[in-house]
C-alpha positions in Angstrom: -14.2 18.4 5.4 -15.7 15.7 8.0 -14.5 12.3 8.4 -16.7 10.1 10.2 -16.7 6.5 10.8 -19.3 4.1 10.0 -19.9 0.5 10.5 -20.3 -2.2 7.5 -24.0 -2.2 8.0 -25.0 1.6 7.5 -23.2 1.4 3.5 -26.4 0.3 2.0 -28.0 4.0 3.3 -25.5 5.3 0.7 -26.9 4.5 -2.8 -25.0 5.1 -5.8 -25.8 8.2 -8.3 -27.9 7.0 -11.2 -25.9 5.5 -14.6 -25.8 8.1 -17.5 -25.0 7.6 -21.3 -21.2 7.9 -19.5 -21.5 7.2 -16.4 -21.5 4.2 -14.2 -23.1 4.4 -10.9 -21.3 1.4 -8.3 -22.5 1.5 -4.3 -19.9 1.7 -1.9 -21.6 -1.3 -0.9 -20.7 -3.4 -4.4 -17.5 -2.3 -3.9 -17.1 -3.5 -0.1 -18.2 -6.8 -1.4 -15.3 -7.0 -4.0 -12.9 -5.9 -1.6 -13.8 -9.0 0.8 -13.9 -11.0 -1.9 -10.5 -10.6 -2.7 -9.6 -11.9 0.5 -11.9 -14.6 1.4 -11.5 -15.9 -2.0 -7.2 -15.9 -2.0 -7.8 -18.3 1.0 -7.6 -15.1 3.8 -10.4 -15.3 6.9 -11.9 -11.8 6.9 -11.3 -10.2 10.7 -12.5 -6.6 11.0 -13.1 -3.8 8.7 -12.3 0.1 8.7 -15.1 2.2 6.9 -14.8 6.3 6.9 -17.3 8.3 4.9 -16.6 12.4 3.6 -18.6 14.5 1.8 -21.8 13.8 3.2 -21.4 10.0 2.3 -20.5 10.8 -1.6 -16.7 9.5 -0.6 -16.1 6.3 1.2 -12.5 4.7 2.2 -12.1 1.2 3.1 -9.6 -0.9 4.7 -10.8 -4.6 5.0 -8.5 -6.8 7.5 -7.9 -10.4 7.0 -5.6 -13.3 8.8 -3.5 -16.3 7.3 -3.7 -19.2 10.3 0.4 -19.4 10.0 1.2 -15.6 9.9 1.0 -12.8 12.5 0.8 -10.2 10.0 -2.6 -9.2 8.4 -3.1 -9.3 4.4 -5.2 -5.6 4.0 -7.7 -5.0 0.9 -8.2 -1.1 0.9 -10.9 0.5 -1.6 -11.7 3.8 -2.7 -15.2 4.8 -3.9 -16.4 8.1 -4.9 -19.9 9.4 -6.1 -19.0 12.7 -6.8 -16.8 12.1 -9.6 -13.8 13.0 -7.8 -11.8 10.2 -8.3 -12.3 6.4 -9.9 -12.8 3.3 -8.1 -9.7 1.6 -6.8 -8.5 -1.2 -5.0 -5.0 -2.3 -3.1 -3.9 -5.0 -1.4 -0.5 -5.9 0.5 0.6 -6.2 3.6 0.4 -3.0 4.1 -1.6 -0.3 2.5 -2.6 3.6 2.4 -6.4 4.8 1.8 -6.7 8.2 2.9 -9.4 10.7 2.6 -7.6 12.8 0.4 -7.9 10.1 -2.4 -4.3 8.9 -2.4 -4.6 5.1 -2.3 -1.5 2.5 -2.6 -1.0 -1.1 -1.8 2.9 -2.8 -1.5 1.3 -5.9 -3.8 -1.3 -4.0 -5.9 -3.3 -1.2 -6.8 -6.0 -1.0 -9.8 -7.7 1.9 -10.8 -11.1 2.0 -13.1 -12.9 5.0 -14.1 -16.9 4.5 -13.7 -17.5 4.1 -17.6 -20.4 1.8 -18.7 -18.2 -1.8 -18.6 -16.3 -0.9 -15.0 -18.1 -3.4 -13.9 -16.1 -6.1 -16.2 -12.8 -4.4 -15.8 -13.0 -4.6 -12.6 -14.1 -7.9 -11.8 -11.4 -8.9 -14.3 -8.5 -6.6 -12.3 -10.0 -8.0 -9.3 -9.4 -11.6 -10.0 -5.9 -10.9 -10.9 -5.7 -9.6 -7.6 -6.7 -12.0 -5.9 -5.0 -15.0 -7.7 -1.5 -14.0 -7.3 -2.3 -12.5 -3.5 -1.3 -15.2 -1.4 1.9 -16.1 -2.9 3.1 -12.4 -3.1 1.8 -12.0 0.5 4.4 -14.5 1.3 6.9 -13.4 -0.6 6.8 -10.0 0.9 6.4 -11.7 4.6 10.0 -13.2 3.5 11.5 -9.9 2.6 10.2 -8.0 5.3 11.6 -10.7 8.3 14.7 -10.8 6.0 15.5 -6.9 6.1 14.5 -6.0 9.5 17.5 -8.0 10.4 19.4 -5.2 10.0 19.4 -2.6 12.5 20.1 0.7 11.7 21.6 4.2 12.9 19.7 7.2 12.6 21.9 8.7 10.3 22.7 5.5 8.1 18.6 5.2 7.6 18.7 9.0 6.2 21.9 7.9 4.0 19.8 5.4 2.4 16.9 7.7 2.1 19.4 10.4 0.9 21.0 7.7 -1.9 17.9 7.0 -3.1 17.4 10.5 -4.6 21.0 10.8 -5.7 20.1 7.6 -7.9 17.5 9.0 -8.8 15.1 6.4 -7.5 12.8 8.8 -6.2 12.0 12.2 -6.9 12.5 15.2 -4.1 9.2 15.4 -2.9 9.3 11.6 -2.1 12.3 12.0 -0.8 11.2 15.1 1.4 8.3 12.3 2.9 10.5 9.7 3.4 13.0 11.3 5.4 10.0 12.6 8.2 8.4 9.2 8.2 11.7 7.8 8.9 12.4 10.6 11.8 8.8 10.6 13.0 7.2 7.3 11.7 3.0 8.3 11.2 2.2 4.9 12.4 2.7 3.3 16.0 3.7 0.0 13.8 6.7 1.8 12.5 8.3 3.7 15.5 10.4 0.4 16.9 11.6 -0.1 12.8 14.9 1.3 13.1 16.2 -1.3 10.4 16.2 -2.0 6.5 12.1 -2.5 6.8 11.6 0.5 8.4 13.5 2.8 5.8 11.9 0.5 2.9 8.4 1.7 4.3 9.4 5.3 5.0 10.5 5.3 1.1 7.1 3.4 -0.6 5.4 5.5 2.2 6.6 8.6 0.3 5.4 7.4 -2.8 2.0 7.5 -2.1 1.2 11.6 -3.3 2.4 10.2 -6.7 0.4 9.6 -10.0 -0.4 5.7 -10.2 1.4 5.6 -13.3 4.4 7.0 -11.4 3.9 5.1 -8.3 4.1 1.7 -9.6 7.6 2.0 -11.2 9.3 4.1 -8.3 7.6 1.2 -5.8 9.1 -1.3 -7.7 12.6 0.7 -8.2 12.5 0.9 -4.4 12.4 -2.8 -4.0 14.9 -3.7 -5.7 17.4 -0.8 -4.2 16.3 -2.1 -0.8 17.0 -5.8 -2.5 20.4 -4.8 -3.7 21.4 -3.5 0.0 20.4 -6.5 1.5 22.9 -8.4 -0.8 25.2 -6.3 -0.2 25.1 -6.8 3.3 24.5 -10.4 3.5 28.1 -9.9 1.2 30.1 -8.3 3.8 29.1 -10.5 6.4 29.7 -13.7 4.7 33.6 -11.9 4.1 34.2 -9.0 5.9 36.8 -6.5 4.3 40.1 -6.4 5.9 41.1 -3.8 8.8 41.9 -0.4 7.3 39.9 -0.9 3.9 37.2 1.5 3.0 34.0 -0.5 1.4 31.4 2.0 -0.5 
C-alpha cells in the first residue's frame, strides 16, 4: 500500500463514486470543507493542513490545523474518507488526534462516525455542528488538564505502575495496555519524548486506545480521564498534607 502526500488543491481530481439506491457518494473534498468548518466556525483560525491519499486516491486522511490567539497549542480536526467502502466517514477533533492510514481514527474531544447511506449528508452536518459548538470550551478544558498533570514528573518505573494499574482496574483491556506501555517507553511522536509526567502517561494510555471499536473507544477514553483525574487529586492530597515519616500511603 502507498501513502503519498497531496496538497489541498489536487482533492477535487478525486471525485466521489456515483450514489446508488444505498449508497452515498461524498468527495474527499466535501468532506475537507466540513472539517475546516468545524474550526473556523468554533472561533479557530485555520493554519496548515495534512492530506495523504492510499489506494490510488479511493482513501484520503486528513488532519486540518488551527490556532486560538491566547494558546500555544493547536485545536486539530482529523477526517477520514473512503470510496472504496472500506470504512465510513469520520471526524475528530481535540487537541490532539490520530488519523492513520489504516482507518483507525480518534480525537481526545470527539469522534463521529456515519456510514454513506442516502441522508449522511444530514447526519453529519448535524454531528458536525455538535462538534463544533462545544469545541472551544472543551478545548480549554483539556488545555487546563493537560498544564495541570504535567506538573508532575514522573519515574520511569512509576509511569509503567500507572499504566500497569490501569489494567488491574480494569480500565483498559491487555492489548491497550500492551500499546501504552511502548508509547510510554518509546513515545511515536517527537511531542511526547520530553513527557515524563501525568500528561505523558495519560496520552501513552488514550494512545493505546486507538485499535479499539468506536463503541469501545469512547468509554475506555473517558474511564482514562477520570483515573488520570483521580491521581491528580490524589496527589494534589498528599502535597497539601504529607503523611507522617514511616507511614506507607497506597
Amino acid at each position: 500500500m502507498q501513502v503519498i502526500d497531496i496538497p489541498r488543491v489536487q482533492l477535487p481530481e478525486y471525485p466521489e463514486p456515483p450514489t446508488t439506491e444505498t449508497y452515498l457518494g461524498i468527495s474527499h473534498e466535501y468532506i475537507y470543507q466540513m472539517a475546516l468548518s468545524i474550526g473556523t466556525d468554533a472561533g479557530f483560525s485555520f493554519t496548515h493542513d495534512n492530506i495523504k491519499i492510499s489506494h490510488e486516491g479511493k482513501r484520503c486522511f486528513m488532519v486540518l490545523y488551527f490556532k486560538h490567539p491566547s494558546v500555544e497549542e493547536p485545536f486539530m480536526v482529523a477526517a477520514r474518507s473512503c470510496y472504496d467502502k472500506s470504512a465510513s466517514v469520520a471526524l475528530a477533533s481535540g487537541m490532539y488526534v490520530l488519523c492513520c492510514a489504516n482507518l483507525c481514527i480518534s480525537g481526545g474531544d470527539m469522534t463521529i462516525v456515519r456510514k454513506h447511506t442516502l441522508n449522511a449528508l444530514s447526519d453529519l452536518g448535524q454531528l458536525s455542528l455538535s462538534m463544533t459548538k462545544s469545541a472551544m470550551s472543551r478545548f480549554f478544558r483539556m488545555r487546563v488538564f493537560q498544564k495541570d498533570i504535567q506538573n508532575y514528573k514522573l519515574e520511569d518505573d512509576q509511569g509503567k505502575m500507572i499504566i500497569g494499574a490501569a489494567l488491574g482496574k480494569g480500565i483498559i483491556n491487555h492489548g491497550t495496555f500492551l500499546t501504552a506501555m511502548k508509547h510510554w517507553k518509546e513515545p511515536p511522536y517527537k511531542e511526547f519524548v520530553e513527557e515524563k509526567n501525568l500528561w505523558g502517561v495519560y496520552n501513552a494510555l488514550t494512545y493505546g486506545c486507538h485499535k479499539l471499536t468506536l463503541n469501545n473507544q469512547i468509554p475506555t477514553n473517558a474511564a482514562i480521564t477520570e483515573y488520570i483525574k483521580q491521581i491528580n487529586e490524589n496527589i494534589k492530597f498528599i502535597r497539601l498534607f504529607p503523611p507522617k515519616k514511616n507511614h506507607i500511603v497506597f
